[in-house]
C-alpha positions as CSV (number, residue, x, y, z in Angstrom):
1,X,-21.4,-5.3,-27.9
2,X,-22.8,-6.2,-24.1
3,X,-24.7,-2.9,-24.5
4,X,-26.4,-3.5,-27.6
5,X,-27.3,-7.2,-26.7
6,X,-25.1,-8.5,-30.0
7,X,-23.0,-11.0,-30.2
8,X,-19.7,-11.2,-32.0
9,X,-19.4,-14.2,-34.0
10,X,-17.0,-15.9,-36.7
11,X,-17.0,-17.7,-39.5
12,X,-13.7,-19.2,-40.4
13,X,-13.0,-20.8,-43.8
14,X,-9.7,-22.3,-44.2
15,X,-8.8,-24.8,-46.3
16,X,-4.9,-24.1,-47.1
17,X,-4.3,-22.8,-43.4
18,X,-1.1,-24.8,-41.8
19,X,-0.4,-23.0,-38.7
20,X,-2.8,-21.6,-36.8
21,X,-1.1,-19.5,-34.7
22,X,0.8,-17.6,-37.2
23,X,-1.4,-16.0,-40.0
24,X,-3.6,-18.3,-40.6
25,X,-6.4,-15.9,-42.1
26,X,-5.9,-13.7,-45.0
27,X,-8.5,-11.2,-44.4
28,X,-11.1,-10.6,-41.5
29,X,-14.1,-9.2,-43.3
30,X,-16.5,-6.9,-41.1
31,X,-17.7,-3.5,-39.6
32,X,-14.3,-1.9,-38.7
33,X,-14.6,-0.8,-34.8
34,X,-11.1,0.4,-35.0
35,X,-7.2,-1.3,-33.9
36,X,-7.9,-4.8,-32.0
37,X,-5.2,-6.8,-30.8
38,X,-3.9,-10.2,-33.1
39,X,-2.0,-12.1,-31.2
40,X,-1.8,-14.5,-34.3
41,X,-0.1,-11.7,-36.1
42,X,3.4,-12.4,-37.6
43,X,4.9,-10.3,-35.6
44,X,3.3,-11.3,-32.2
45,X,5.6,-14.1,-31.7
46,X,7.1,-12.5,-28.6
47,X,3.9,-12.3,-27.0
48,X,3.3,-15.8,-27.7
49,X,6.4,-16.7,-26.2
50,X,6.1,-13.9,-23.4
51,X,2.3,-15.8,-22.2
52,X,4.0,-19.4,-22.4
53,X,6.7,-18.2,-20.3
54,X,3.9,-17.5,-18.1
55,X,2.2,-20.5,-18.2
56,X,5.4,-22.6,-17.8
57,X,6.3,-20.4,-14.3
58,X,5.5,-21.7,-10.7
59,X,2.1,-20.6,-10.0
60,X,3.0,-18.6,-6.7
61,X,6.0,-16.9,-8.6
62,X,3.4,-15.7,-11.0
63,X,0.6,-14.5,-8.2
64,X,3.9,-12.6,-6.3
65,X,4.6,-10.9,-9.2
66,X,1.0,-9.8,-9.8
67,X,0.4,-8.5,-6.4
68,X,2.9,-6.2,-7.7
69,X,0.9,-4.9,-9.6
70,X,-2.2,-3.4,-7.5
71,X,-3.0,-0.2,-8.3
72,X,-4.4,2.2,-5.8
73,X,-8.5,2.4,-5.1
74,X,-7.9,6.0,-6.3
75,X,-8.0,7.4,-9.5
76,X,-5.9,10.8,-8.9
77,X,-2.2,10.6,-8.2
78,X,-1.1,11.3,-4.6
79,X,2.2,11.8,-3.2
80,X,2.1,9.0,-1.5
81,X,1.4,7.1,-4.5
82,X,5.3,8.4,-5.3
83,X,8.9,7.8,-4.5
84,X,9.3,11.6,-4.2
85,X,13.3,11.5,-3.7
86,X,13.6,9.4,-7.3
87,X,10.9,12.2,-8.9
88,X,13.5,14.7,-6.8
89,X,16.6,13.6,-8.8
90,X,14.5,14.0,-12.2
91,X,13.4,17.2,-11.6
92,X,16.8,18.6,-10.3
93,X,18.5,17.6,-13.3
94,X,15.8,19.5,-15.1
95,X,15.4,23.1,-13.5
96,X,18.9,22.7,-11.5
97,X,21.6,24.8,-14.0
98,X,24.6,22.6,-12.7
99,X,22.6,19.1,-13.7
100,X,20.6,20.8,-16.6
101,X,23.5,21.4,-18.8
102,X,25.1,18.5,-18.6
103,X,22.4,16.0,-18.3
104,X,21.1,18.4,-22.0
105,X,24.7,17.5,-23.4
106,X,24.2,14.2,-22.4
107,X,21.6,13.8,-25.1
108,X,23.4,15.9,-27.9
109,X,20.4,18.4,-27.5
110,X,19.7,22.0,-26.4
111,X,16.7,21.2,-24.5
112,X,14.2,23.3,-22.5
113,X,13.7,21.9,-18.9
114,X,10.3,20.6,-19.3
115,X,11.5,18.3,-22.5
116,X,14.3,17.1,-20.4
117,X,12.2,15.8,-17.5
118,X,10.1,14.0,-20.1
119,X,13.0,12.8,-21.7
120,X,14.4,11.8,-18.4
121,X,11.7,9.2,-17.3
122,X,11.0,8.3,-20.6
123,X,14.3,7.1,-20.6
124,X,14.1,5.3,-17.5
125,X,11.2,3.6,-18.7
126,X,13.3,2.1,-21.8
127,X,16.7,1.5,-19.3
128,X,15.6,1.4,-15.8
129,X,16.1,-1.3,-13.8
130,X,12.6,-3.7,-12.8
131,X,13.5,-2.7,-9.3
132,X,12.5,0.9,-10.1
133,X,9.3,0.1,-11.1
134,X,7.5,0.2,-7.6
135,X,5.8,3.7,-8.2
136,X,4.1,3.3,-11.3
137,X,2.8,6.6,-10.7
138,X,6.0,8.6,-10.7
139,X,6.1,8.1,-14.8
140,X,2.7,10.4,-15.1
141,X,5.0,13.2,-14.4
142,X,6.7,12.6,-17.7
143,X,3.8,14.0,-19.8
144,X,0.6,14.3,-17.8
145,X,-2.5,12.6,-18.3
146,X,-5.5,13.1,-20.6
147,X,-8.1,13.9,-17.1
148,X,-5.7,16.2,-15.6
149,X,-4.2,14.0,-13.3
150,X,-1.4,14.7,-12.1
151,X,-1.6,17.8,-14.9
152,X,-3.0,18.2,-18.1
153,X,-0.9,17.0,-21.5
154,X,1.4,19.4,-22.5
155,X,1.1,19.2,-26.2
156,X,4.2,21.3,-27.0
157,X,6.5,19.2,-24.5
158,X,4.6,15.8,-26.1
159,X,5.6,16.9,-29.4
160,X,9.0,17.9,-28.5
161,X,10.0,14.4,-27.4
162,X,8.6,12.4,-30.2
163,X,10.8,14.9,-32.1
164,X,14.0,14.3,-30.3
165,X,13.2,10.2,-30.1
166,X,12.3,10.2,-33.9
167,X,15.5,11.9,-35.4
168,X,17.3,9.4,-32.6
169,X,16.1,6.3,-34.0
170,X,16.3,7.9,-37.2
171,X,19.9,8.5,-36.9
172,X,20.4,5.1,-34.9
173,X,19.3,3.6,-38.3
174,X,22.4,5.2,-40.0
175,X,24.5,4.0,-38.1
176,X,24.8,7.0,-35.7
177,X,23.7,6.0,-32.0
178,X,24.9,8.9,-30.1
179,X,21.4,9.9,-29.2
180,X,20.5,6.7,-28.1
181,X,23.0,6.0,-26.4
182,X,22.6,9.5,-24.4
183,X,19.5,8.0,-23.5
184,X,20.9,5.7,-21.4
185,X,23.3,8.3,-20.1
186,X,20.6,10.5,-19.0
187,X,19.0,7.5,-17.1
188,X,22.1,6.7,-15.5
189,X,22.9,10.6,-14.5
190,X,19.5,10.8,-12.8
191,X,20.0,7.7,-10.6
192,X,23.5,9.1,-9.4
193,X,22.1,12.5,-8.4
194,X,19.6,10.5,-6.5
195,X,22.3,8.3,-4.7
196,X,24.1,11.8,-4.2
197,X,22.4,14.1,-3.8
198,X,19.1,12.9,-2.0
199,X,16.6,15.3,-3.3
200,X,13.1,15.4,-2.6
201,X,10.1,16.8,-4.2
202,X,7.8,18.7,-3.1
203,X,4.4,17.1,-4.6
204,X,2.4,19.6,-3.9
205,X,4.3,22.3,-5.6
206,X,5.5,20.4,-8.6
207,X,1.8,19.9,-9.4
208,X,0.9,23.3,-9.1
209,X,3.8,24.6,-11.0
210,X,2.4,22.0,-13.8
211,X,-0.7,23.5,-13.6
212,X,0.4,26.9,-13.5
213,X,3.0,26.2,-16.4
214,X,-0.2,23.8,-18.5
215,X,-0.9,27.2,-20.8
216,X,2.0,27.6,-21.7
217,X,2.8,24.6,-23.3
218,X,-0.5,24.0,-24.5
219,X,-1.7,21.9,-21.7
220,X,-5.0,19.8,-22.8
221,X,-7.3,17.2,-21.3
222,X,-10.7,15.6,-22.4
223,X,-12.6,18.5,-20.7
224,X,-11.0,21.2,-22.8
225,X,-10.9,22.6,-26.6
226,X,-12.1,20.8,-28.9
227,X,-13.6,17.8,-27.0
228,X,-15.9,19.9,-25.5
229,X,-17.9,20.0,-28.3
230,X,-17.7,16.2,-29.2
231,X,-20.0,15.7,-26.5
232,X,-21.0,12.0,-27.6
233,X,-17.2,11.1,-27.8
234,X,-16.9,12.3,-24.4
235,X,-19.7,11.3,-22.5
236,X,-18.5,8.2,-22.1
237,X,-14.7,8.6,-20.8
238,X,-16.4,11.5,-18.5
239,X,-17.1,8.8,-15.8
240,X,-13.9,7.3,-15.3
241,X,-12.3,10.5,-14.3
242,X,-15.3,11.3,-11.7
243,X,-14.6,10.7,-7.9
């Protein structure tokens, strides 16, 4: 809207509204410029309560917490950017045949290594402790990013672990929460191979196998296929990725 010098401006009429932070509009009528966020929703009532929580803390609890959450002046991830012994422990459980087998029965699933690894952060995401959260970074190793940092998206491996998370929520809706429940198994396993076993990772290597395995699983980025010739829909994500 700042680039085209407009103006966004509304026009409510509301004569039978009584709360208006919970529905209070029955239609917003305008050009569609795709999802926004409506945090008046009926179903946003945990972020409403999530933001006064905020409010209601100390002031310099709030600011310690946000310090937290600094991101590095660079756009590419680094190994120092890392905790290379917790990415060690995912990535042993993986391609390591001793951890591979049982972390896959864990889940109830034959799974290739390169699902399991996703699998294996995505799961820590869900169950891992706020303690674990210090290398933000670490979780890009779970399915790649869309500029090719760390490594382009594998499709296939994306795919694969919607797959295995839809027919576990699916099946967690009958009743049956084995799967789900092996997701918190699998986040579990990794930490103690990391207490245990102390691996490391290489960085440099597990980035360069990525790229070297991206074909293969049909590795894709906004500089490749397709959006190469949606050069208007690209020009403008282009910059963010430059150096």
């Amino acid at each position: 809207m700042k680039r085209a010098g407009l103006a966004r401006r509304y026009h409510w009429h509301s004569p039978a509204v009584r709360d208006f932070t919970s529905q209070p509009h029955t239609g917003i009528v305008g050009e569609h410029q795709g999802a926004i966020m409506n945090l008046v929703d009926g179903h946003a009532k945990p972020a409403q309560q999530a933001m006064l929580a905020v409010v209601k803390e100390r002031p310099e609890t709030t600011l310690r917490e946000a310090r937290k959450l600094i991101a590095p002046m660079h756009h590419d991830v680094r190994a120092e950017d890392v905790d290379l012994k917790r990415l060690g422990a995912v990535l042993a459980m993986a391609y390591e045949r001793e951890f591979h087998d049982f972390a896959s029965l864990l889940l109830l699933e034959n799974l290739g290594p390169r699902t399991l690894q996703s699998l294996a952060l995505i799961a820590e995401v869900v169950h891992g402790a706020p303690t674990r959260f210090s290398d933000p970074a670490r979780f890009s190793f779970a399915l790649g990013g869309k500029d090719r940092h760390p490594f382009p998206v594998p499709l296939k491996t994306y795919d694969e672990s919607l797959s295995v998370l839809r027919k576990s929520l699916d099946a967690a809706k009958l009743g049956v929460t084995d799967k789900l429940d092996g997701f918190k198994r699998l986040e579990r396993f990794a930490s103690v191979i990391e207490q245990r076993c102390a691996p490391e990772a290489n960085f440099e290597a597990i980035v360069a196998h990525e790229h070297a395995i991206s074909a293969q699983f049909d590795g894709r980025s906004v500089f490749d296929g397709p959006m190469k010739r949606r050069r208007s829909a690209v020009s403008s994500q282009l910059p963010l990725f430059e150096e």
